[in-house]
N, CA, C and O of each residue as an XYZ file, in Angstrom:
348
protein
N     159.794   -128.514    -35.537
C     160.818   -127.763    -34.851
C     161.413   -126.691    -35.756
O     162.139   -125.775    -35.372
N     161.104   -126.867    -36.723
C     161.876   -125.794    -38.028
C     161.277   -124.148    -37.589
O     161.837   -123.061    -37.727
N     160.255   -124.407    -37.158
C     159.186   -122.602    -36.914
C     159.631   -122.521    -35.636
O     159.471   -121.365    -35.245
N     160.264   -123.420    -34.550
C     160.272   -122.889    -33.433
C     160.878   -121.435    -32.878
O     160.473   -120.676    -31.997
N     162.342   -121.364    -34.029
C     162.850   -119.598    -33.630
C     161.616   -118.770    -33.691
O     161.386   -117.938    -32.814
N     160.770   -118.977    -34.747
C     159.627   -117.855    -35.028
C     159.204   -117.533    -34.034
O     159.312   -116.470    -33.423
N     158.481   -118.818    -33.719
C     158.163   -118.512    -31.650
C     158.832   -118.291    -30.704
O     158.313   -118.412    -29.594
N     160.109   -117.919    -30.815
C     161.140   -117.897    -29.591
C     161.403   -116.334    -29.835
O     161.591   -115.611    -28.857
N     161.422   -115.647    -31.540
C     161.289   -114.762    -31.695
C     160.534   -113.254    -31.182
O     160.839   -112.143    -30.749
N     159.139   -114.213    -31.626
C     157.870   -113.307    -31.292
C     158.071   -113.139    -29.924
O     158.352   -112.013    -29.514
N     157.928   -114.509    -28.792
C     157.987   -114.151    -27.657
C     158.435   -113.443    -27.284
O     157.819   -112.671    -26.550
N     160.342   -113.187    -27.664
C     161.231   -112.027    -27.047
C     160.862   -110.280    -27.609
O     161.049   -109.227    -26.999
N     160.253   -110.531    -29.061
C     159.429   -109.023    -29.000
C     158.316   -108.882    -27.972
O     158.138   -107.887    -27.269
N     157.606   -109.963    -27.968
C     156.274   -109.537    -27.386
C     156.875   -108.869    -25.568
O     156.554   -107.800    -25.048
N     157.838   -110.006    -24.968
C     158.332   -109.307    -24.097
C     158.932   -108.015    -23.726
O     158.788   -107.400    -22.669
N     159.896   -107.577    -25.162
C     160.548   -106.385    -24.711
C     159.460   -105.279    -25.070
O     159.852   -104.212    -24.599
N     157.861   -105.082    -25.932
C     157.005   -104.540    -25.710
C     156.222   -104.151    -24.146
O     155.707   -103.082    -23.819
N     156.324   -105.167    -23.511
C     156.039   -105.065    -22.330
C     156.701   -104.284    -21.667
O     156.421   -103.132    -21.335
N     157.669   -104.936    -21.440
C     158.887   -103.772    -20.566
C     158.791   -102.392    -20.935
O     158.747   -101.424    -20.176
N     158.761   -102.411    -22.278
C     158.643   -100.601    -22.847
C     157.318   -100.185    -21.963
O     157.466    -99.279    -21.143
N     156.125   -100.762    -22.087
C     154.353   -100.663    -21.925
C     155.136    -99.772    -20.067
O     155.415    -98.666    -19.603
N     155.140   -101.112    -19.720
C     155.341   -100.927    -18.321
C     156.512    -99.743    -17.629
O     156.284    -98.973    -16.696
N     157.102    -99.808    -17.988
C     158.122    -98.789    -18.115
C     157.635    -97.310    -18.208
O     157.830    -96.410    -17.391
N     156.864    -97.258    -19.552
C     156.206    -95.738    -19.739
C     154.767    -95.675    -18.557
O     154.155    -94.700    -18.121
N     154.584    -97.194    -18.299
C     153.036    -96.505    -17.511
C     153.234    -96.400    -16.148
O     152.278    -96.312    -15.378
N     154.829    -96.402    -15.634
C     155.346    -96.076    -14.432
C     156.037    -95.142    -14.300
O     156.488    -94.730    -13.231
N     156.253    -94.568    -15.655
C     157.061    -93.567    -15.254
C     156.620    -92.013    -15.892
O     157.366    -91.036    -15.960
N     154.704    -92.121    -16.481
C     153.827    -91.160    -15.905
C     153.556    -91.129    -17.678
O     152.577    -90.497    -18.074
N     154.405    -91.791    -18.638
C     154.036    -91.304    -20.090
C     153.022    -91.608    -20.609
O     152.772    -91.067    -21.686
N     152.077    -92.565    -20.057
C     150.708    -93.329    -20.274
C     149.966    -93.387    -19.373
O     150.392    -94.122    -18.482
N     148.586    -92.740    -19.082
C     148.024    -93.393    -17.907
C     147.459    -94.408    -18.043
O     147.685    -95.027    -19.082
N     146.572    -94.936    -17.119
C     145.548    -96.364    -17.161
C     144.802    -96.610    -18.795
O     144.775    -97.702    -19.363
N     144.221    -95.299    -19.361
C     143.681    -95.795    -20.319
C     143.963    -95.893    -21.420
O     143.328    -95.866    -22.474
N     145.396    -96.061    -21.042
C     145.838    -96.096    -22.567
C     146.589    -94.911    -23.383
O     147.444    -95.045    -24.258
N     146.105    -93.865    -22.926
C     146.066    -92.368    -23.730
C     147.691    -92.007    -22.976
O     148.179    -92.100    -21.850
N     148.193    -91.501    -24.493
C     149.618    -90.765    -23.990
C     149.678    -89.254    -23.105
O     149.381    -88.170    -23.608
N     150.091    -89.438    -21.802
C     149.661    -87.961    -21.118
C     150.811    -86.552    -21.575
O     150.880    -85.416    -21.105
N     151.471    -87.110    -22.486
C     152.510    -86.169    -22.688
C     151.982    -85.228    -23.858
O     152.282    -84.055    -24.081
N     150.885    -86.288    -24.721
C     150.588    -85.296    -26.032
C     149.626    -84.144    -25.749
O     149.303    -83.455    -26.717
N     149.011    -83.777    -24.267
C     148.199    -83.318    -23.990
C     148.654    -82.202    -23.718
O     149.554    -82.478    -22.924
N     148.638    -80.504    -23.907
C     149.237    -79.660    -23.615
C     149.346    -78.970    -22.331
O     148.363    -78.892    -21.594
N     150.388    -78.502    -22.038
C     150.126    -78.114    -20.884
C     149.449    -77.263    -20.216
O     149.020    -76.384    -20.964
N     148.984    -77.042    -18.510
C     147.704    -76.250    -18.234
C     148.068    -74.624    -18.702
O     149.091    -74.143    -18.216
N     147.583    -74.125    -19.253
C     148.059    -72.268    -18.960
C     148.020    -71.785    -17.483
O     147.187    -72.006    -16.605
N     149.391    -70.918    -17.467
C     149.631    -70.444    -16.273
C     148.626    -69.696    -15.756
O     147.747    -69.164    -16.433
N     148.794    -69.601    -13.825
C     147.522    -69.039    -13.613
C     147.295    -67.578    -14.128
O     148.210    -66.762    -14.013
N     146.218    -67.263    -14.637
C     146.054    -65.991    -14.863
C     146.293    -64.620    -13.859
O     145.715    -64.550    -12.775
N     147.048    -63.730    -14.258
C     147.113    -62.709    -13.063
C     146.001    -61.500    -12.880
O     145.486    -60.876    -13.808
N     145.755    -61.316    -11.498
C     144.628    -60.949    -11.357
C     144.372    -59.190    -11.976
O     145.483    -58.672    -12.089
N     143.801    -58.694    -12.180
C     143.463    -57.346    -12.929
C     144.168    -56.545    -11.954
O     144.320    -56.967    -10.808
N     144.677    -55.251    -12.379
C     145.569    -54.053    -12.008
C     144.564    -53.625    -10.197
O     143.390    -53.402    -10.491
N     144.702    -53.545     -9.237
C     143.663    -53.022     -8.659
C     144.131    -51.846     -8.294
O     145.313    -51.637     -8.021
N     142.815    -50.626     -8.255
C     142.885    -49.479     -8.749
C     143.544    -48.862     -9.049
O     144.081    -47.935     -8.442
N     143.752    -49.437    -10.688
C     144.217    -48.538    -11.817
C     145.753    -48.766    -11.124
O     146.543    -48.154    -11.843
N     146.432    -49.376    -10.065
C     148.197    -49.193    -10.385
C     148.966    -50.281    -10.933
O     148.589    -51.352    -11.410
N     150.169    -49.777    -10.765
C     151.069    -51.018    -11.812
C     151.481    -51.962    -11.346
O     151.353    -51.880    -10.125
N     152.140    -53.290    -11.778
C     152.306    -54.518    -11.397
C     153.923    -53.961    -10.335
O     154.054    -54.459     -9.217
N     154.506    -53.408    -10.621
C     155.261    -53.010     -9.882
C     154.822    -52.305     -8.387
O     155.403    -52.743     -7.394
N     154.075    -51.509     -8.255
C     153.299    -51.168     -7.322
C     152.707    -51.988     -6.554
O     152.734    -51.807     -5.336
N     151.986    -53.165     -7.174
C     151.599    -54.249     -6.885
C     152.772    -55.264     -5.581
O     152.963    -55.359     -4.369
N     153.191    -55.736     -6.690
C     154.463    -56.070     -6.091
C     155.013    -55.580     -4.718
O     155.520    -56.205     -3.787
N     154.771    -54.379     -4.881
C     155.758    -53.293     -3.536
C     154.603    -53.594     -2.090
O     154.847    -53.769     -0.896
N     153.354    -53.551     -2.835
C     152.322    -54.028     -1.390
C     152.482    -55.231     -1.110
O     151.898    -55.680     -0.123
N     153.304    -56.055     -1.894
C     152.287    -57.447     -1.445
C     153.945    -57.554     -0.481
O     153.978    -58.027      0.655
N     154.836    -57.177     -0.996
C     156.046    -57.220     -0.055
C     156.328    -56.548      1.296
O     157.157    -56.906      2.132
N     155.519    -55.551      1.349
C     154.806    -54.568      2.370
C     154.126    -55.725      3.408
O     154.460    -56.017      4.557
N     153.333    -56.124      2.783
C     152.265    -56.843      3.576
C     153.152    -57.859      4.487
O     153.107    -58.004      5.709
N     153.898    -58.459      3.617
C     154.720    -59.673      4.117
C     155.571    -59.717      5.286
O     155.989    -60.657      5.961
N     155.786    -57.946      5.384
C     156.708    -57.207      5.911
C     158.363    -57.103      5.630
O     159.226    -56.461      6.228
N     158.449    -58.040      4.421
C     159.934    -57.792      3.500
C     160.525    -56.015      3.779
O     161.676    -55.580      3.801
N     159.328    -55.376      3.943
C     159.704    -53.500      3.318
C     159.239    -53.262      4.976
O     158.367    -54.003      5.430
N     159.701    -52.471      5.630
C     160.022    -51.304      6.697
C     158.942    -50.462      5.646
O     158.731    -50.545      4.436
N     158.356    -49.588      6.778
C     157.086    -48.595      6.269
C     157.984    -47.224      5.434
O     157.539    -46.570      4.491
N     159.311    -47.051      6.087
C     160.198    -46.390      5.461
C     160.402    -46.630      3.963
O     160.163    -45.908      2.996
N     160.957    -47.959      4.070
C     161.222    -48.865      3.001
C     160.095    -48.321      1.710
O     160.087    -47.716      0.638
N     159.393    -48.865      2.466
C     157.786    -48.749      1.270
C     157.763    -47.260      0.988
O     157.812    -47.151     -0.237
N     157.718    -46.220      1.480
C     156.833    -45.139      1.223
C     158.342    -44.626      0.090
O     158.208    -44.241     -1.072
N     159.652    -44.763      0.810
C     160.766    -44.456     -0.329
C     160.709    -45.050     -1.731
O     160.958    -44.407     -2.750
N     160.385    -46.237     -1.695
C     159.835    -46.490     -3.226
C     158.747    -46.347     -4.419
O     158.648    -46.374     -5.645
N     157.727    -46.115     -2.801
C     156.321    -45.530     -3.785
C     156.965    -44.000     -4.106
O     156.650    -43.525     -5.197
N     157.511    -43.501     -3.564
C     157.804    -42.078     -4.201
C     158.800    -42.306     -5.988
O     158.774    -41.648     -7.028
N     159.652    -43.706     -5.512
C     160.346    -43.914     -6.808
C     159.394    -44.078     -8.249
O     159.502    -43.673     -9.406
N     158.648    -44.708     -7.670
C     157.573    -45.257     -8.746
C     156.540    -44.152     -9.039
O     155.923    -44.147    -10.104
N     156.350    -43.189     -8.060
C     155.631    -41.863     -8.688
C     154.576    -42.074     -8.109
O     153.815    -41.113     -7.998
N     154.283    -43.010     -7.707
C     152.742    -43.129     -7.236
C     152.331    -42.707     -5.786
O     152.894    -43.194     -4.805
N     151.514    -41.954     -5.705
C     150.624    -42.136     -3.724
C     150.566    -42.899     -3.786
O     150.297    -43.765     -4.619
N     151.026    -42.706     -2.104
C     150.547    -43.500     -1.223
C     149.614    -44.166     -0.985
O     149.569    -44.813      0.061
């Protein structure tokens, strides 16, 4: 009976290991195999697609808001003049 704390010891580590285990593999920091998913870097943002013909991301921008119909054709053609660019 003298070693028994030892074992009453270990048990209560071995338990509160668990709880930690379980804990992180529910709450996304470990997946199934083991491997920590946090040390893994994150994806790079999506890449943006190339200038199309030759105008600027601002320009860009002004069509795709165009398209959406955010901009009145008014709207649009008053700002492509801001931005310098044809129509």
């Amino acid at each position: 009976m003298g070693w028994g704390w030892l074992f009453g010891l270990l048990a209560l580590a071995g338990i509160a290991l668990l709880v930690v285990l379980l804990v992180r593999l529910f709450s996304g920091g470990i997946d199934r195999s083991g491997t920590d998913r946090r040390e893994t870097p994150p994806a790079p943002p999506a890449a943006q697609p190339p200038l199309a013909q030759g105008r600027s991301r601002a320009r860009q921008i002004l069509d795709e808001r165009f398209a959406k119909g955010e901009l009145t054709a008014e709207q649009y053609r008053e700002q492509v003049q801001v931005l310098g660019e044809d129509a």
